[in-house]
C-alpha positions, -999 to +999 in steps of 0.1 A: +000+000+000+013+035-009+018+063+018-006+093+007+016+123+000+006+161+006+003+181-025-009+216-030-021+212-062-049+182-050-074+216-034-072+231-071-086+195-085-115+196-051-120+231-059-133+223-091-156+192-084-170+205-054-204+220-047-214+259-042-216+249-007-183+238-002-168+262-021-183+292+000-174+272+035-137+272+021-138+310+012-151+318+047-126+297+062-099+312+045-109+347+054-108+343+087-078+327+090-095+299+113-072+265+121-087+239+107-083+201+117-069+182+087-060+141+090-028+134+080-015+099+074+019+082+082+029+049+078+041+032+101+069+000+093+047-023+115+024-038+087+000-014+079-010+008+111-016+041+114-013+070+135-039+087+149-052+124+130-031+153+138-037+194+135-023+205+108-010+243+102-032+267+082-006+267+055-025+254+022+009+234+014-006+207+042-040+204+038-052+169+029-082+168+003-115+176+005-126+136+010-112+137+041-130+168+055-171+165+069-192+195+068-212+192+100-245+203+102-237+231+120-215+244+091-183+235+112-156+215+091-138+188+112-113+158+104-124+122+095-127+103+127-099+081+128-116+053+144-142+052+124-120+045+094-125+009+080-087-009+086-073-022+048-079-062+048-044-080+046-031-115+051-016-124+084-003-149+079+038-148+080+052-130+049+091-121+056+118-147+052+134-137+087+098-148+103+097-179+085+114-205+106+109-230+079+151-239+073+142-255+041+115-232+026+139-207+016+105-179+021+070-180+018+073-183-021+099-207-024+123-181-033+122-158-007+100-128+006+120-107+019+111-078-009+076-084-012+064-060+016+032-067+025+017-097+010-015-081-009-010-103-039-005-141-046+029-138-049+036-146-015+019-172-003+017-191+033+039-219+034+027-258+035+043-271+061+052-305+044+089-312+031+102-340+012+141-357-009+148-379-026+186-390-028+204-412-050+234-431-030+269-444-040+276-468-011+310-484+001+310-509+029+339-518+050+357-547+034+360-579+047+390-594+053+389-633+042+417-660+041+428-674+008+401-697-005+409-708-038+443-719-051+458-724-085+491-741-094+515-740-125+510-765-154+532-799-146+529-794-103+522-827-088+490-833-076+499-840-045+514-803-045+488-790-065+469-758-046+492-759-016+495-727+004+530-717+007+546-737-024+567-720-044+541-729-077+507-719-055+488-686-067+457-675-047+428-670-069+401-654-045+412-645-009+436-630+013+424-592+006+401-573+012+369-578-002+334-564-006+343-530-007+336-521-044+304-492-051+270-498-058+237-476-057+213-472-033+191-446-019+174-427+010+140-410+005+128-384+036+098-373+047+091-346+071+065-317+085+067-291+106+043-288+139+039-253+144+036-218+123+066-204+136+085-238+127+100-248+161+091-283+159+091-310+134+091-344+127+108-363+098+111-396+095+136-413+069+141-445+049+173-460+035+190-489+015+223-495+002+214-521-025+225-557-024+259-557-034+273-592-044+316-602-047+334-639-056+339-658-086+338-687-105+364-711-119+363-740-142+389-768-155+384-752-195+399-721-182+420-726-150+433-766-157+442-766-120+420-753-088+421-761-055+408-752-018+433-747+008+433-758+045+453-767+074+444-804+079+444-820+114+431-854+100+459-870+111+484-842+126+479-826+156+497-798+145+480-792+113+496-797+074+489-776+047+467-793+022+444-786-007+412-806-018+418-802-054+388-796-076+405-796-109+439-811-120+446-819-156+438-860-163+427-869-130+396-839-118+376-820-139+351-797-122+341-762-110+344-736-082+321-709-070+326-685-043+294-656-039+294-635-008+261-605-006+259-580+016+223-558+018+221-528+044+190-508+050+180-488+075+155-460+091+145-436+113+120-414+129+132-379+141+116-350+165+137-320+156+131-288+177+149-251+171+177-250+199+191-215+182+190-192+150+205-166+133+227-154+106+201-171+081+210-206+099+195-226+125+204-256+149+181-283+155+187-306+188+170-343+175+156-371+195+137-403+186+137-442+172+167-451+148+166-489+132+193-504+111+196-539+094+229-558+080+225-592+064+251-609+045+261-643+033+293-665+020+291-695+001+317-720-013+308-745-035+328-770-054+324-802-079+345-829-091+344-856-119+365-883-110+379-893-144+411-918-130+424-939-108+420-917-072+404-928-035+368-925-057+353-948-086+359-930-121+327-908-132+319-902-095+305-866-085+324-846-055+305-822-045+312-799-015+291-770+004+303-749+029+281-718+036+281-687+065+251-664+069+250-634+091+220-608+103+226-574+123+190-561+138+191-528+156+161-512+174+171-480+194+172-444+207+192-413+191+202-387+199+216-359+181+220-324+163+210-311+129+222-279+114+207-255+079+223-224+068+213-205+035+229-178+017+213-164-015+202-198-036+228-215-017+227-240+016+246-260+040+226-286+060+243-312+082+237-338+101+252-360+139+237-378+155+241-414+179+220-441+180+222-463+210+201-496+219+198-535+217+218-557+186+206-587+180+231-611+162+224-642+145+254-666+129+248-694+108+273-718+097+263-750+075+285-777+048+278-808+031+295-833+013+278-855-011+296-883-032+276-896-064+280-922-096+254-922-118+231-901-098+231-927-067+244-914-037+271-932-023+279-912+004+264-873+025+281-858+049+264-830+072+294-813+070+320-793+038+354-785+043+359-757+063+319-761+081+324-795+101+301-808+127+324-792+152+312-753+144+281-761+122+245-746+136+231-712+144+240-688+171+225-659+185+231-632+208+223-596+223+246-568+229+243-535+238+255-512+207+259-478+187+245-470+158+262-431+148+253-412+117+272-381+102+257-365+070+264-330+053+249-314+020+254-284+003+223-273-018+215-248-051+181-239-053+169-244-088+140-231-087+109-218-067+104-246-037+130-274-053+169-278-042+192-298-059+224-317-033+255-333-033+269-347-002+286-373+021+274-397+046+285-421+067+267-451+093+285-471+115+274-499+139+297-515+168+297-552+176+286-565+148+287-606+132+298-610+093+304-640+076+347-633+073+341-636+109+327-670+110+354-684+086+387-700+110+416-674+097+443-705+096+415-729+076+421-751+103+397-784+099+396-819+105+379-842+083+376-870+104+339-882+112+339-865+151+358-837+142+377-813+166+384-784+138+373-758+137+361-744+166+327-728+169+344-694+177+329-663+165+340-624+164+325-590+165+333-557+152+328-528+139+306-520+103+301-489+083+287-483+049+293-445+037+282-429+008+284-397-019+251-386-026+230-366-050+199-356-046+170-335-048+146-314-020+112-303-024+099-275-002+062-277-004 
């Protein structure tokens, strides 16, 4: 709304619209030099209020126009009474970025109010108080560190040598690295509305996946002639041997080998976020509430032989071995924590730490089998592989205490009107947790008699993370 101005020239354009009457009142007025009471209008910066009417001076330079002047019926002229003045309609709702506490709104528009004055036309509009991303996620997970599982030897090794760990002629084909650690996509969508006007309160909740991610290989005699599995054999030795059950070996074995590990993470979470301070077009949210977070992962090994000479099995026998190890991380708990959002011009900063603490429950499952055919008769199973014997084989599970912490940070362009686009980093971490490396006797230890000692049921915890780049977008209803 424009503030009225006093002009001179506006009694020339009243003198000639207005009525004998008036005319004659003015003359007299004039003549006798008489103060007269003429409203005058400032505004105020507080949204459209107004003073109340002040006397004005008898200059003419000051006098407001006629339509603000009543000719009693007495012939006295006198100001408009302010009160009786009808007050302009406006929204009240909140129009100025500074009063909109929404930290990913970016303004009432979507772009920011801060010029728009008074919100008389659509331009500014209240806010919804509904906010939503949508993030697409490039995920590494801590790698796993597994012994050597699969052997190879050079062309003309003896058999007996063939696959051998520590020969001279041995390669390692899969094992002793790190593995498990290579990228794949995932994603986290959020969800989230604020609880209040003035945006003090909200509550978001949150939903994330890393994608199954899947590591190993497969060998065959056509293109590795010789492939073994490695193991420290007790059989007979108290002390342990270094061995090989070879799979493939030129004459003698033909077969396969396939090693597949997986690993899926997912998680979520559901958030009350209230202001703990502002300013300097940022804010800091302290955030409280229910975090969950889910690991399961799995290794299996599995080999199969033709017998085609003379060896401890009849010709054209099947060997066929199984040794698998399965692994599931469930996490219920509380967090606790701090969020952050700063803009500047189309720009923003958000970040994210917080801990989740609460109850773990692991479950470990190791099985292996051993099955010995010719011509699709069984001749001999075995509830137990190589490196899974009767000795470790079975299901564990257990409860711990754990934390679940979280660190996340984005910096965002605004687009356009009510949409930000983001690229950032996050990381999740959970303590004592089970994965199938862990389940898998570092020295291959195993005996292969039929009440074996080896190996030992023993299993470890530690720590997991998955972290992630991340690009996304955010929609500011």
């Amino acid at each position: 709304m424009r503030q009225p101005t006093v002009r001179s020239n506006r009694i020339t354009n009243h003198l000639q619209s207005t009525s004998l009457v008036g005319a004659l009142v003015f003359l007299l007025l004039a003549s006798v030099a008489i103060p007269v009471s003429a409203q005058v209008r400032v505004k105020k910066q507080d949204r459209g209020s107004y003073q109340a009417p002040t006397l004005a001076s008898n200059d003419d330079d000051v006098l407001e126009p006629f339509s603000d002047l009543v000719i009693e019926d007495s012939g006295d002229v006198r100001p408009v009474d302010f009160e009786s003045m009808e007050p302009p309609v406006m929204y009240d709702g909140p129009m100025y970025e500074e009063e909109m506490h929404y930290s990913g709104a970016g303004g009432c528009d979507g772009m920011g109010c801060s010029g728009c004055g008074v919100c008389t036309v659509p331009a500014c509009l209240p806010c919804s108080p509904w906010f939503a991303s949508a993030e697409v996620m490039l995920f590494w997970r801590r790698p796993q560190g597994l012994p050597a599982l699969a052997t190879t030897s050079d062309p003309g090794t003896d058999f007996a040598d063939a696959g051998v760990l520590g020969l001279g002629s041995t390669s390692i084909l899969f094992g002793q690295d790190q593995v498990g650690s290579k990228m794949n996509v995932g994603g986290r969508f959020t969800l989230g509305t604020w609880l209040d006007n003035a945006g003090l309160a909200s509550l978001t909740g949150r939903f994330w996946f890393t994608g199954n991610q899947e590591y190993g290989g497969d060998w065959n005699s056509a293109t590795t002639p010789i492939i073994a599995r490695p193991y420290l054999d007790f059989t007979t030795d108290p002390n342990g041997v270094s061995n090989a059950d070879v799979i493939s070996y030129p004459g003698q074995r033909s077969g396969f080998l396939t090693i597949k590990g997986s690993s899926d993470v997912y998680g979520a979470d559901l958030s009350m976020r209230q202001l703990s301070m502002e300013g300097l077009g940022g804010r800091i949210d302290f955030m409280y509430g229910y975090q969950y977070m889910r690991v399961n992962e799995d290794l299996a090994i599995n080999s199969e032989s033709l017998i085609l000479a003379d060896d401890s099995l009849p010709v054209g026998a099947m060997f066929n071995v199984t040794d698998q190890f399965e692994t599931r991380n469930e996490f219920h708990g509380a967090q606790l924590g701090f969020s952050g959002f700063h803009r500047e011009g189309r720009w923003s900063l958000d970040t994210m730490m917080k801990f989740g603490f609460g109850a773990l429950t692991r479950e470990a499952r190791r099985s292996g089998v051993t099955n010995i055919t010719n011509g699709g008769v069984t001749i001999s199973q075995a509830g137990g592989g190589l490196l899974v014997r009767d000795s470790s084989a079975g299901t564990f599970t257990s409860s711990t205490f754990a934390w679940a912490p979280e660190f996340n940070v984005n910096v965002g362009y605004q687009a356009r009107r009510g949409i930000d686009l983001s690229v950032g980093y996050s990381v999740v971490g959970l303590t004592d947790a089970v994965q199938p490396w862990r389940l898998v006797d570092p020295q291959l230890a195993t005996d292969l008699n039929d009440d074996p000692t080896l190996p030992k049921g023993v299993i470890s915890y530690g720590s997991f993370w998955v972290q992630a780049i991340q690009f996304g977008a955010r929609w500011n209803y």
